[in-house]
N, C-alpha and C positions, 0 to 999 in steps of 0.2 A: 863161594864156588870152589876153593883151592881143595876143600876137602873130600869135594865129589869127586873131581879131578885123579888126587892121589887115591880114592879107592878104584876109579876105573884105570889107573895105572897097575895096582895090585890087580884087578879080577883078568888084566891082560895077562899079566905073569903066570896067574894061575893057570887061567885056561891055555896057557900053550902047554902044559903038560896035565890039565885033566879034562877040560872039557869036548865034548863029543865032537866030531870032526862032521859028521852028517849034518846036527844042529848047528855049527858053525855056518854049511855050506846054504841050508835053507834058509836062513837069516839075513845071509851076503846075497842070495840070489834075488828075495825078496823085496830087499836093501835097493838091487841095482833093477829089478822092474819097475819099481815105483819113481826112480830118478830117470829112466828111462821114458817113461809116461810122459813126466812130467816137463823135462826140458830137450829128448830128443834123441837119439842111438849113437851122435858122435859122441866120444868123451872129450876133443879136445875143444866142442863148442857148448857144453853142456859139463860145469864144473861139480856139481852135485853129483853124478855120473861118474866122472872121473874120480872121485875120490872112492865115490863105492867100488869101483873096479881096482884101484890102488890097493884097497881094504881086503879085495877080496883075493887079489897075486900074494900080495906078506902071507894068506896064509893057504897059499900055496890050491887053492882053486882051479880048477882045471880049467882053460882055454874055451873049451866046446861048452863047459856048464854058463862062462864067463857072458860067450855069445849069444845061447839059447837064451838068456835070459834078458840080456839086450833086447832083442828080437820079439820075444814075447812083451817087452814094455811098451815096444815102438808099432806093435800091432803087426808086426811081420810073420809072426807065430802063432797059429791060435791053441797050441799044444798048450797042458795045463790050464789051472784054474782064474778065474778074474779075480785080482786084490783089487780090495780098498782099505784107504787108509781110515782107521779110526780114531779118538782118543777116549779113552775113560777114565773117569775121576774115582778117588775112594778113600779109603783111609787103612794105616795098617797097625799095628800094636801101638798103644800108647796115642791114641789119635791123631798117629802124624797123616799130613796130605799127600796125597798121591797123584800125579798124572800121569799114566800109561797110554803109550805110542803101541798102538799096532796095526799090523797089515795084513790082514786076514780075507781069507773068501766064503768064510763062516761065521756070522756073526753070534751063533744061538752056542756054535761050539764054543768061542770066543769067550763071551761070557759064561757059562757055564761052569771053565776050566779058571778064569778071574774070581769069582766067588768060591769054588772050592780051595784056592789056592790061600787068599783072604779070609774066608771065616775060619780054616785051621788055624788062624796063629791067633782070633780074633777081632779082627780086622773086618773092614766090609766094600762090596760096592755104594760107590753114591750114585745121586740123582744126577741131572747136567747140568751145570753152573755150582753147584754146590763146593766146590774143591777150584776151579779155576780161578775165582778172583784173588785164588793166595799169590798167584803168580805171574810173570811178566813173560813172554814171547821175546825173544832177543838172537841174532847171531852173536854165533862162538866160535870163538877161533881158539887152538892149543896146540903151543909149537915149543917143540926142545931146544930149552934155551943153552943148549951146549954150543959152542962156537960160534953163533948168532949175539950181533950185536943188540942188548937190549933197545939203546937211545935210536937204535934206526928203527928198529920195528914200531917204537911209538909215536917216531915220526910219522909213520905211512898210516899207521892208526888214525891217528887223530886227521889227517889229508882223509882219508877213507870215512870219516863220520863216526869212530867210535866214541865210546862214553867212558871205557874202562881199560886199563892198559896194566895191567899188575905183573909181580917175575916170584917167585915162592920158590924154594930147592931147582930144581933142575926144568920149571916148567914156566910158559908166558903164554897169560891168559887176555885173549881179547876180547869187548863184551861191546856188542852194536847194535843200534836200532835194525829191526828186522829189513827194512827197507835199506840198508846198508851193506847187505851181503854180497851183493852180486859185486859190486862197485870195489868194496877190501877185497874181498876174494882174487878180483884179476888186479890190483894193485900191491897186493902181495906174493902173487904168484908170478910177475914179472918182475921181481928180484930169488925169485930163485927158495922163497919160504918154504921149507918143509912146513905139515902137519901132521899131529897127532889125530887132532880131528877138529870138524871144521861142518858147521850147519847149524840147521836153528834148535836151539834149547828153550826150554821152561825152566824159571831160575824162581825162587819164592822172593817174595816183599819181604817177608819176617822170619827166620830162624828160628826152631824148637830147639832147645838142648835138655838133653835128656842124659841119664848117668851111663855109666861103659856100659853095664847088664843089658839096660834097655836098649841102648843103641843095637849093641848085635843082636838083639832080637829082633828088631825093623830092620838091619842090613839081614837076615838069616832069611824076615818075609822076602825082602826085595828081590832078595836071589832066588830064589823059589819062582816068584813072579819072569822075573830076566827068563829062567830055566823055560818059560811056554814055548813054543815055537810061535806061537802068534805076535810074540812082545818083540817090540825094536827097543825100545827105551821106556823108561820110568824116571820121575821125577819128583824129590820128595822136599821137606818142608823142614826135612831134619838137619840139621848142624851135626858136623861128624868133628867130636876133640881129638885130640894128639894122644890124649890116652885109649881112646877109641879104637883109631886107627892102629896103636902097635898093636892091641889087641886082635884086632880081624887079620894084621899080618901073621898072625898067629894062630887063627881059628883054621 
């Protein structure tokens, strides 16, 4: 996971000085309807929620977009369109797996813009089940292990149910049965834990490793894919090496 991790640390770098500031806001708003739906319009009793609203002040969000969008989750608003959340399986260069998270109120668009996206690099949509039994369902937690004691965070870990408790360069990744989320979540947030980020992932059973070339040509799809506005997340099957990554620090 450490390798996902550090490229969504880079794609954060990058995009605060190129990525589109509208498609940032659409994503965040989308982000916080759907946690909103889901556990309720307070952020301080609905922690999913809070985080998306966290996510979405760092990049500077505007207050009224913050609330309307609240509002619309919680059915207070019938302004704009009705999301649902999706997932879709598929494959992208070199037959790596794919699981793609979206929130869409279009599903023919949705797909549509996923196959164009995928057969240019060629790549493709799958069936359903076809691409999921690569991978496992799990809460994640990533927090900046800078002045955070690692031995307390795995203390509250392991009290909280997790399975994995790892520290790599400057990051600590926690890794917990799905049913364990809520439970870590307010157990680490009652000492004061920041995160990076924090909810449920698709993680695979088995790693592909593929040479640098190829690699960034499945990270080039992936970002292509990220780039929809319908996409929250993507999840793939591929191992990113050391030589990889200084690579796409680079591209």
């Amino acid at each position: 996971m450490s390798g996902h991790s550090k490229w969504s640390t880079i794609k954060r770098k990058k995009g605060a000085a190129d990525a589109k500031r509208g498609q940032i806001f659409t994503k965040l708003a989308r982000e916080i309807v759907m946690a909103a739906r889901e556990g309720g319009g307070d952020p301080n009793a609905n922690f999913r929620l809070r985080l998306a609203v966290d996510k979405a002040r760092l990049q500077n969000m505007p207050k009224d977009s913050i609330d309307r969008a609240i509002k619309r989750g919680t059915g207070e608003s019938k302004d704009g369109e009705t999301f649902e959340q999706i997932t879709y399986e598929g494959y992208g260069p070199n037959a790596v797996a794919l699981m793609i998270e979206c929130f869409t109120e279009n599903r023919n668009r949705t797909v549509a813009e996923l196959r164009h996206v995928l057969s240019r690099s060629g790549g493709s949509l799958g069936e359903s089940g076809s691409v999921a039994w690569q991978f496992d369902r799990v809460s994640f937690f990533e927090i900046p292990a800078e002045g955070v004691d690692f031995d307390k965070i795995f203390e509250i870990a392991v009290e909280g149910g997790a399975d994995d408790v790892t520290m790599e360069d400057d990051l600590i990744e926690v890794i917990a049965p799905v049913e364990s989320f809520k439970a870590l979540s307010i157990l680490l947030d009652k000492q004061g834990i920041k995160f990076n980020e924090a909810g449920l992932k698709m993680v695979p059973k088995q790693e592909l490793t593929l040479g640098v070339e190829d690699t960034l040509q499945v990270m080039r799809t992936i970002e292509a894919v990220e780039d929809l506005d319908d996409v929250q997340n993507v999840y793939s099957n591929m191992r990113i090496s050391e030589e990889a990554m200084a690579a796409l620090e680079e591209d």
